[in-house]
Structure formats: structure tokens, C-alpha cells
N, C-alpha and C positions, 0 to 999 in steps of 0.2 A: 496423647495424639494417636489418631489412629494408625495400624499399619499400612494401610493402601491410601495417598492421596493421588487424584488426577491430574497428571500432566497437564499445562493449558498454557496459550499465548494470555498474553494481557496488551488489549488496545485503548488506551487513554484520547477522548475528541478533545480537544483545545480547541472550540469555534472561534473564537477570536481575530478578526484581521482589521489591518489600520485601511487595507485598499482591497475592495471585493475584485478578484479577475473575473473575466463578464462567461470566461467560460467554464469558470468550477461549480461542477453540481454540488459538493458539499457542504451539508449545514454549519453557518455562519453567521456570527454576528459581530456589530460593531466594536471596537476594543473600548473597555473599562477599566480603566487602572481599579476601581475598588469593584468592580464585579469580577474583576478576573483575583483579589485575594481569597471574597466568599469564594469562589469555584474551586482553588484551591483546598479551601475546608472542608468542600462538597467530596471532593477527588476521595481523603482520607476518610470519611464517614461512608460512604460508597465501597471503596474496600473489601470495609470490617462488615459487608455482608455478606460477602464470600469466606469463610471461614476458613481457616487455615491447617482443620483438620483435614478438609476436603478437596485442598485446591493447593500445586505449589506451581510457579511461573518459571517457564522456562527462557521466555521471551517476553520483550517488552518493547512496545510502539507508540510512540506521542506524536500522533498528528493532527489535522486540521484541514481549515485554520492554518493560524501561524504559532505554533509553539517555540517558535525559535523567539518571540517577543516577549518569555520569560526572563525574568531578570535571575541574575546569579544566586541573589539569594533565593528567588524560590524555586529555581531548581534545587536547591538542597533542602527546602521545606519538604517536595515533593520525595525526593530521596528516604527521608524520614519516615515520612507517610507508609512507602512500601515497608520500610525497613518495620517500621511499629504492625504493619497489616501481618506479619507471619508468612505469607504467602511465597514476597518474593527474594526470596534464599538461597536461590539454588538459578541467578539467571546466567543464559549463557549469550544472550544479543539484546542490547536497550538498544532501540534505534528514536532521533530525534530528526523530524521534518524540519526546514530552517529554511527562508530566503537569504542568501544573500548579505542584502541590506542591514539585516538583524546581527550579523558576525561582529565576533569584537573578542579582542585576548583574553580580557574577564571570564568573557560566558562560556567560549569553549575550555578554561580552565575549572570553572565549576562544572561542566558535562563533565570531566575528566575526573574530578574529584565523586561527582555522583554518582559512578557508573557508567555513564553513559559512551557506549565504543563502537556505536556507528551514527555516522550522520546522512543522512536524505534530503540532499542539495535540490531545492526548484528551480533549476538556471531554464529550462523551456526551450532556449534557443540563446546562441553566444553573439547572436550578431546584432549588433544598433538598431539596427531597421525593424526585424524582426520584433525584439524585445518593447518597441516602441508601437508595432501593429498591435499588441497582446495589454500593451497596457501596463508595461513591468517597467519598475522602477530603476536606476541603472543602469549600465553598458557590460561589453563584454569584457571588457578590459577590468571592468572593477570583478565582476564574476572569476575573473582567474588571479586576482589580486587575493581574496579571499579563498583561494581554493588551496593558497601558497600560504595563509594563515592556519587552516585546517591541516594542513599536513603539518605545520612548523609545531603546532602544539601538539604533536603525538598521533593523531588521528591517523591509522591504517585501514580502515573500513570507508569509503565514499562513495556512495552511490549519487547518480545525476539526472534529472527526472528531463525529457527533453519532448518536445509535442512535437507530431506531424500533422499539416494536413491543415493548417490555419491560411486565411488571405491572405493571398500574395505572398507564399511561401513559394519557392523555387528550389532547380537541385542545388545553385546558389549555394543556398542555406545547410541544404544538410550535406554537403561536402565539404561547407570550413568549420559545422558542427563536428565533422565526421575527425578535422584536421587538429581540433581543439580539444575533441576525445585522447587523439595518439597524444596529445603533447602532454595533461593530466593525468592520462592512467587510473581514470578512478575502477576502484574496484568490482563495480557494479553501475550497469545503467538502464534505463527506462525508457523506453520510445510509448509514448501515449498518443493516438488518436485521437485528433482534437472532437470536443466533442460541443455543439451548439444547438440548444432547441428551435426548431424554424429559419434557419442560418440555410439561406437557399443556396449560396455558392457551394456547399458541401456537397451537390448533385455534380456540379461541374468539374471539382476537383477528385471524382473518384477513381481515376484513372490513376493522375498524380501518388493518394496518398497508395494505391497496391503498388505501382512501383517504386515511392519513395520509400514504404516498408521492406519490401525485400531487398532492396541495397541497403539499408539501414543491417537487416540481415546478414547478408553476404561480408557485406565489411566491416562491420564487426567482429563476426567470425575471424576476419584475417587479420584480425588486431588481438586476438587471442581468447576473445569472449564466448562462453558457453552459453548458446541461446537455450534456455531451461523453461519459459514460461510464455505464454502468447507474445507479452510487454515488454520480457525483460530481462537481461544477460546477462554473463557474471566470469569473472575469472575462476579458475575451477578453486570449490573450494568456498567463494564466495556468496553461494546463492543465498537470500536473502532467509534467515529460519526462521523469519515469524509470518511472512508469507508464505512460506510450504506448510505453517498449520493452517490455511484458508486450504491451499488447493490442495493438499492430502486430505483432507476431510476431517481433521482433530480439531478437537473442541478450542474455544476460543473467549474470553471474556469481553465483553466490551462495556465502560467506564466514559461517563459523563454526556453532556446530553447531545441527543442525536447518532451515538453509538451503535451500532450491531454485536451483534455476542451468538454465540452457537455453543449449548453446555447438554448432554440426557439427552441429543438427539431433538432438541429443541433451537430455531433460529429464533431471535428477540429484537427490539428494537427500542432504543431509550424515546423517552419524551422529547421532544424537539423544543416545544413551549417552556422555556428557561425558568419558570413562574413554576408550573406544574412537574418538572423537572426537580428543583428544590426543595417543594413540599413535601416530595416521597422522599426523600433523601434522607430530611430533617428529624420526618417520621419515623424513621428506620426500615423504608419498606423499597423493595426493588423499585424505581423507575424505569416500569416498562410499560411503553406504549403499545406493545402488539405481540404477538405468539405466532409463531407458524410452524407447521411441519412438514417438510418436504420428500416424499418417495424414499427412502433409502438410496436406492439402486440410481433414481435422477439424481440426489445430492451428490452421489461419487461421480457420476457421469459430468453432473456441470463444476465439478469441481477438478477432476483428475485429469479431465480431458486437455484442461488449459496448459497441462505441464507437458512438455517433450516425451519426459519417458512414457507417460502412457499409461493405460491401466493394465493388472491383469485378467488374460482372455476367461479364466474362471468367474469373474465377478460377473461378466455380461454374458451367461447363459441362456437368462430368462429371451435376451433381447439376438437371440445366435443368427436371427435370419433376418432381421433388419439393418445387424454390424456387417453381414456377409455381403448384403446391397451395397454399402457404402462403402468397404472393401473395392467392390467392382466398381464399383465408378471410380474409384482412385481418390475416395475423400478420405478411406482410413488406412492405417498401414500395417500389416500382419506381422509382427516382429519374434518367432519365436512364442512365448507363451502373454507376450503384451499387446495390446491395439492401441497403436498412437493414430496421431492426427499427420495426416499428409501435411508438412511445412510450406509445401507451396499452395495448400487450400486452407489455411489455418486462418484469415482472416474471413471464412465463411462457417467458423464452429461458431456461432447462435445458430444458423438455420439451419449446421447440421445436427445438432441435438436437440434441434426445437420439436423431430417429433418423437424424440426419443423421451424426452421428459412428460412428467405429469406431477401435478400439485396438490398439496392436500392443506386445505385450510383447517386449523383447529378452533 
């Protein structure tokens, strides 16, 4: 083995769901009991083409889709998989995405048994009304019924994914979301921005989602959460480490199809076409649907800028009188030897780095 391998997250896509929500952009497909065992096969021959002299995992992400629609035993096929790849040895966060519905003493005893020591709750919103605007299976009531099963079997790590900004959302909602947070205590949470192609009421509710964000912000904060990320807070301590290899800018694998991965300064993109997808697999050969390379000095800037702390003021030299403008306007913030992002204009970093960036197709 060699003396130097490189650190990397490892992100596994599980596209598989039983009910598509009409507002997730990621790649998806209908659930197969026997296409989800080949995909499985797929997972562990995908692997073994990252070599394990090259690459060890420090983190691990299964999401989707719905990953949580593993059954107990193959989550420990999966286990195996890594176990047999060489790679991942050395992990110190497997986080698994999970609705809800999918929960069951079994399965979070096999997470427990495979590794698995954080979970990423999709609850969106705790309230009936809510949950039923969105299209999600459930009530709130069953959502904290299950969150009292995730803690009973061991689980200290809980993050909770929660949208703003959907029809007919009110402060309502994110005040008894807010009151369902205190009573929980998960360890991490998620405020996402709902997001809908052509969805015209999204004009009208822009008011709404800027300041249902910053009280989502603020109180938070006073529930003890360290806002660390545009999306997402954490009790100190908790921040999520396989997402700080995305927005630190470290290399990252990504595994099965419709994945991203960023390894050499190269971003990737797997095969979407589940068909074209398997044939490279089978073959032994990367399924990669696309290559890109991105600026250096743009990929830290769209990367680092999303975290709180900030970058260092060394890195943006090249850009000294453009970050000096945005300074003055009050969009960036001089901290010392860092430049963050003003928190109260943080839901306008796309257009403040949109002309900071530039792209280089390969």
C-alpha cells in the first residue's frame, strides 16, 4: 500500500422512491425490489475502482431517493461492500437519509450494527396541513413518534430536514415547527428553500420566505444552534463532516447513478440512464457522464463562501477590489484575516458571486 492515500468523503445516490415529492430535483426512480438488489451489486463493483491504495473515507452519505427503503439485510450487504472495498477504514460519520414511514426497530438496529451513527430525518414540516400541502405521507404526530424510536435505539446524531417557503405556508407553521424543534432537540437541522420550476406563487411569497428565514435564524440561535452553513445549524460540535468536505473544497467521491464526485481538481457526473449506468460498471470502467473544471479561486469562492466562517482574506487577492465593493455595500464582512458573508444578505450569495465566478469547461 502506498504511504500517502487521500482523504475523501464517500456519497452513495439510492434513486429509488415509492412516492416522487413534486418538489425534489434529484435524480429518481421508481422502486424495484430486484433492481434495487442488482444496484446493490452495482454499489460494490463501483467501489473497487477507486483503489484503496489511493483513497481512504472518512465520511459516508447515503442519500436519494429514499435509502431508508433498505431492508436490514441489505444494509449489512452494503456494510460488507465498503468493508471488502479497502477504502472505508478509517470512517468517522456514515450518515443515512430516511423518511419517516421507512422507520422500524429492525432497521435502525441494523444501521447500528453497520456503522451507521447519524441519521437525516425528511420530516419538511410537523404539521398535518402542511405535510399534506407537500404530499408526504403521515402526520406529525407519527413523525415524533418515530424520532422517540431513533433516540430509544441509541442514536445521538439527528439531523431534521425542514422546507420554507412552500403554498400556503404561514408563520403558523414555522412557530410550532420551531416548538417541535425545542421539544426534539435534534442535533442538527436544515431549513431548505423550497424550490419549484415554474411555480408562480414563489414571486409572491418572497417576502414571506426572507423573513420566515431569518427567524428560522434567530431562533434557532436561541435554542442553542450554531448557524454554520446558508441551510443549516448545529449544536456546537455537530456540524455535519461530510458536508464540510463539499463546502471546504476537499475532494469527494460520488457512487451510483446520477451522483457527483469531485477528486484531481476534477468535478464528475455519473450516468443518469440506469441502462448506461450499469454497462460501465459491469465493464469495469468509471460511469461518468460528464467532466468539468472549475476556476480554482471560483470553486473556493462557491464553495466557502456558503459557510459562516468565511474564507481567508489571502486566498482572494487576485479578486482585492471587487471583495473591497462588496465590503462597502455591506454584502461582505471583514473579519480579521477572513471575509464572510453579511448574514443578513446571505440569501443574495448567488448574485453576489455570480460575478465573481467564471467556468472552464473541459
Amino acid at each position: 500500500m502506498k504511504n500517502y492515500r487521500e482523504e475523501v468523503a464517500l456519497y452513495w445516490h439510492f434513486p429509488f422512491c415509492r412516492n416522487f415529492c413534486y418538489y425534489c430535483h434529484f435524480f429518481k426512480l421508481p422502486y424495484d425490489r430486484d433492481l434495487v438488489t442488482g444496484y446493490l451489486n452495482l454499489f460494490q463493483k463501483e467501489l473497487l475502482l477507486y483503489p484503496a491504495d489511493d483513497y481512504y473515507v472518512k465520511t459516508i452519505y447515503f442519500g436519494g431517493g429514499s435509502p431508508s427503503l433498505l431492508t436490514a439485510d441489505q444494509i449489512i450487504v452494503l456494510k460488507n461492500s465498503l468493508a471488502n472495498s479497502g477504502v472505508a477504514d478509517q470512517i468517522e460519520e456514515w450518515t443515512i437519509e430516511c423518511n419517516a414511514q421507512d422507520i422500524n426497530e429492525e432497521k435502525l438496529e441494523a444501521f447500528i450494527k453497520a456503522g451507521i451513527n447519524r441519521i437525516s430525518l425528511g420530516v419538511q414540516s410537523f404539521l398535518d396541513d402542511d405535510l399534506k400541502i407537500l404530499a408526504r405521507s403521515g402526520t406529525g404526530d407519527e413523525i415524533l413518534k418515530k424520532i422517540e424510536l431513533i433516540r430509544s435505539a441509541g442514536f445521538s446524531n439527528l439531523s431534521l430536514d425542514l422546507l420554507l417557503g412552500f403554498r400556503k405556508q404561514n408563520f403558523k407553521s414555522i412557530e410550532q415547527n420551531l416548538q417541535a424543534i425545542a421539544q426534539v432537540k435534534p442535533e442538527h437541522v436544515s431549513v431548505y428553500l423550497f424550490s419549484r420550476k415554474n411555480d408562480s406563487h414563489l414571486a409572491e411569497k418572497e417576502q414571506f420566505i426572507i423573513e420566515g428565514y431569518h427567524y428560522y435564524r434567530l431562533q434557532l440561535k436561541q435554542l442553542g444552534y450554531h448557524h454554520y452553513e446558508v441551510s443549516n445549524y448545529a449544536f456546537p460540535g455537530y456540524e455535519c463532516r461530510h458536508n464540510l468536505f463539499y463546502w471546504r473544497n476537499k475532494p469527494y467521491i460520488g457512487t451510483g447513478a446520477g451522483a457527483s464526485g469531485y477528486l484531481k481538481g476534477i468535478d464528475y457526473k455519473n450516468y443518469k440512464n440506469f441502462r448506461i449506468y450499469r454497462s460501465a460498471v459491469e465493464k469495469g470502467k468509471l460511469p461518468r457522464a460528464s467532466k468539468s473544471k472549475l476556476n480554482d479561486l471560483s470553486r473556493e469562492l462557491i464553495c466557502r463562501m456558503r459557510l459562516l466562517e468565511g474564507i481567508e482574506l489571502e486566498k482572494l487577492l487576485p479578486l482585492k477590489n471587487e471583495i473591497e465593493k462588496l465590503i462597502q455595500a455591506d454584502f461582505l464582512i471583514r473579519e480579521v484575516d477572513r471575509i464572510k458573508i453579511n448574514p443578513e444578505k446571505i440569501l443574495l450569495l448567488n448574485e453576489i458571486l455570480k460575478d465573481l465566478v467564471c467556468f472552464k469547461e473541459n
